[in-house]
Structures are given as structure tokens and as C-alpha cells.
C-alpha angles and dihedrals in degrees: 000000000000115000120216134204102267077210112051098005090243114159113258125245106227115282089348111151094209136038118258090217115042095009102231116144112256099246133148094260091244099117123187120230082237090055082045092054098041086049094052081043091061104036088048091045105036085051084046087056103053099043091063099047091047100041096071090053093053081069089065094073111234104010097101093064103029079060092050106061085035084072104260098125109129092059094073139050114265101273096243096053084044093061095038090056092050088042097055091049090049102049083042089061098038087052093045087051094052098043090052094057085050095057092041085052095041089090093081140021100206134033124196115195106186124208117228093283084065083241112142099266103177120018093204115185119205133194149005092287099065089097091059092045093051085052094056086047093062093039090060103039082049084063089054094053099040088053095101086047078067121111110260090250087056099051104085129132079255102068092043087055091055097059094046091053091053093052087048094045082049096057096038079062106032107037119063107221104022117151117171147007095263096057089052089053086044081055098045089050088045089056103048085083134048128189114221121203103221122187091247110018135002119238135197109220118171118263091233084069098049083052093046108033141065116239087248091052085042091060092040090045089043094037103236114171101159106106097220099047080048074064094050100041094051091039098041094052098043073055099054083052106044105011099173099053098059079055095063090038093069085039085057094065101022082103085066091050092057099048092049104048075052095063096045092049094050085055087043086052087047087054091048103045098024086133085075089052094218126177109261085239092067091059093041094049082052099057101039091048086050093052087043092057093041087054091046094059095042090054085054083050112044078049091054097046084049084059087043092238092124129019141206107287082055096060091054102048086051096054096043081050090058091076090048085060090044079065087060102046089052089048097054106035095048090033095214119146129283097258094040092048094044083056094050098040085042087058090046090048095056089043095042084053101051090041098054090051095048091048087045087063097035080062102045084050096053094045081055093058099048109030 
């Protein structure tokens, strides 16, 4: 009787363990939780494997491809599932990071820095929870201004004392660096009104509408009928509201951005080198091996500044070197000489440039419409 590939249905060659076709082991398909467990162990670890001897090469610009249409294929992990898993732990630790400065800035919701004349010089606000204490603002000051709605009984210099005592308590609480009751009231006056940033215009609206309104019942009230400023103001005010998670939300498909300003620059790199007459996968492969191994080393850098070994000024210098390795990958894999290839990498970094900024904000502007 002819045996078949439980699999793929492809006929079996006499008393052949796996399949010539699809390569599954003939087996009867009952499978142990033992067999399960020792199948995830190799798949996670062979990948494992892999990744780390693969991830120091992707620091030698250009090797990792070069390797990869000489044949040497086997060796690595597929490209794509290369750049997924750098970009996970990327995005991880850039999430952790900035996590962790939300939760630094949530003990106050305002902060007042003075200039020498002890005048209020910067109003800074700080955290998730602003929105909540612009809420409490107008609620108070609703109390002030329905005083004389009071019954007469009620309306005593008691009672207005009172209120202004609360507001006072509140910004003793709330604001770091208040001093005195003329600076609350200096605040109070400082947050009746916020300026929006619209695409085409900016707008004032009163803080008391923000509080009050939805972002639909704000553009009829300030009459907005430009379709892109409709975006800011809803956005700007689900913002205002909850401002992280508009944050994670263009983490969320900057993975997307990138793909995508990868695609552009390997069609940018057939245009520069079409005398070869490479496949556009080679340049692609280039340049997403290239953004795997700058990743890479941004993840290690943005580790190394949370444990202070590095700051700021060396980040950026890190990532702004980064372009400076993209010269030698192109040098290297294309093998053109040093000035030719200075022309051509000096053409893909303006237009890497330009176009990183345009699909930046494509994607802000997507993360606008559907979040």
C-alpha cells in the first residue's frame, strides 16, 4: 500500500522518515507535550542562535548582505524576522524609558520656574494627569462664579473665603514651586486659555471648553472648517487628555514608517547604481540590514544613557554616525571607488533625509486619523 505525506499529500518513497517534498517527518500526527516542548526549544533557540552570531556582523557595513547572495544563506535568520526581532526590543526599551519619565513627572502636574523679578517666567506642565487637574481648575473656579447663585444665607465672606482657601490648598499640592497666593491666582489666570497648533493656523479656545466639550462640539463652537485643523483639534485635544497614549500609538506603527522609508531608499540605491543591473532585493536587503544593525546599536544606547554611561550629546552623535557607516556599506557591497561612491551616498543621504522626514509626518498624520 502506498504511503502518502500526511503533510502535503506527496507520495512516499518506500521506508523514507521525511517527506522529499515538504520535509516533515512521516509520523503518525499524535504528538507528546514532551515532543511539543523539545520542538519550541529548538526553533527559540536555533533562531537564538543565529541572531547572536549574526548581530555582531550587521556592525561591519555591508557583510551581512554581501554573505547572503554569495550563498551563505542558511547561516542567518530570514531578513525580515531579523528586523522584527530588533525592532521589538527596540521599541521594548524605548517604551520602558519612556514609561519610566511618566512616571518620574507624574508628582506634579505643573511646574513654575520665576525670572529674577520673581515674576512667573515658564508655566511647564508634567504628566498624564494635567487634564484632571485642569478639570479641578474650572470646577473650582465654577464654584466662584456661581457664588452669587448662592442662597442669600449662603452668601457670606465665609463661604468666599472658603473657596479661596481650597484653590490655595490645591496649588500648594498640585504646583511645584508655588509660593504664594498671587502666583496661584497668576496660574489660574495662565490656564483659562490654551493655544492649539493647528496645520494651517493656531487658535486660543478657553480651557473651560476643552473641559467641557468634545472635540466635535469644540470645531462647531470655534467654527473650524478646514479638514486638517478638524484632525488637530480632535487630536490635539484627545491629546490634552491622554497625552501618552498618542505617543504609543505612533510607536505602534513606526514599524510601518520604517518599512516603508526602506523600501523607498533600496529603489533610491537601483536608480543609483542601474548600470549593475541588481535585483531590487539586493538593495533592499542593504538597506534593511543597514537599519537592523542601527537599531541595534540605538537600543544598546538608549541602555547604556538609563544606566548614565553615556548622555545625551553621545546618542546623538551615535545615531548622526550611523550615516557615515551607510557610506561604507555602499562602498563595499557595489565596490565603486571612494569619490564615486561619496557622490552617490551624498544624493541617498539628502533624500534619506527629506524622505524620513515626509513619512514621519505621513505617519503622524495617520496616527491622527485613526486613533
Amino acid at each position: 500500500m502506498k504511503k502518502y505525506c500526511p503533510n502535503c499529500y506527496y507520495p512516499l518513497q518506500g521506508k523514507s522518515k521525511f517527506c522529499a517534498k515538504c520535509g516533515q517527518k512521516t509520523e503518525s500526527g499524535k504528538v507528546t507535550m514532551g515532543d511539543l516542548l523539545r520542538r519550541l526549544w529548538k526553533s527559540t533557540f536555533h533562531l537564538e542562535s543565529k541572531f547572536f552570531r549574526t548581530s555582531w556582523q550587521l556592525f561591519v557595513p555591508g557583510l551581512v548582505t554581501s554573505e547572503f547572495f554569495r550563498g551563505k544563506q542558511a547561516r542567518y535568520p530570514h531578513p525580515m524576522r531579523l528586523f522584527a526581532v530588533t525592532m521589538f526590543f527596540f521599541l521594548f526599551v524605548l517604551n520602558f524609558l519612556m514609561k519610566e519619565k511618566e512616571e518620574q513627572r507624574s508628582g506634579g502636574a505643573i511646574r513654575i520656574t520665576t525670572n529674577d523679578n520673581g515674576k512667573i517666567d515658564t508655566l511647564a506642565f508634567n504628566g498624564d494627569n494635567f487634564f484632571n487637574q485642569l478639570q479641578h481648575y474650572n470646577e473650582l473656579d465654577e464654584f466662584r462664579e456661581d457664588y452669587d447663585d448662592l442662597p442669600e444665607g449662603w452668601r457670606t465672606e465665609e463661604a468666599r473665603l472658603a473657596f479661596d482657601s481650597l484653590l490655595s490648598a490645591y496649588a500648594h499640592r498640585n504646583i511645584i514651586g508655588y509660593e504664594n497666593k498671587a502666583k496661584a491666582d497668576t496660574v489660574r489666570r495662565m490656564l483659562d486659555t490654551l493655544d492649539l497648533n493647528l496645520i494651517t493656523r493656531q487658535i486660543r479656545i478657553a480651557s473651560a471648553d476643552a473641559v467641557r466639550y468634545s472635540p466635535e462640539q469644540i470645531i462647531q463652537r470655534y467654527k473650524i472648517s478646514n479638514w486638517f485643523d478638524k484632525i488637530a483639534v480632535k487630536q490635539g485635544i484627545k491629546s490634552l487628555k491622554r497625552p501618552s497614549e498618542l505617543v504609543h500609538a505612533y510607536l505602534g506603527s513606526l514599524t510601518w514608517t520604517l518599512l516603508a522609508l526602506i523600501a523607498v531608499m533600496a529603489g533610491m540605491l537601483r536608480l543609483l547604481y542601474w548600470k549593475q543591473q541588481r535585483f531590487y532585493v539586493e538593495h533592499f536587503l542593504l538597506v534593511l540590514h543597514f537599519h537592523t544593525g542601527a537599531l541595534l546599536v540605538l537600543t544598546a544606547s538608549f541602555i547604556a544613557l538609563r544606566f548614565k554611561i553615556i548622555n545625551d550629546n553621545a546618542v546623538n552623535l551615535i545615531a548622526l554616525s550611523s550615516l557615515i557607516a551607510m557610506y561604507f556599506a555602499m562602498y563595499h557591497y557595489y565596490g565603486q571607488g571612494w569619490l564615486m561612491t561619496f557622490f552617490k551616498w551624498l544624493v541617498y543621504t539628502i533624500i534619506y533625509m527629506v524622505m524620513f522626514v515626509l513619512l514621519f509626518i505621513l505617519g503622524i498624520l495617520l496616527v491622527f486619523a485613526i486613533y
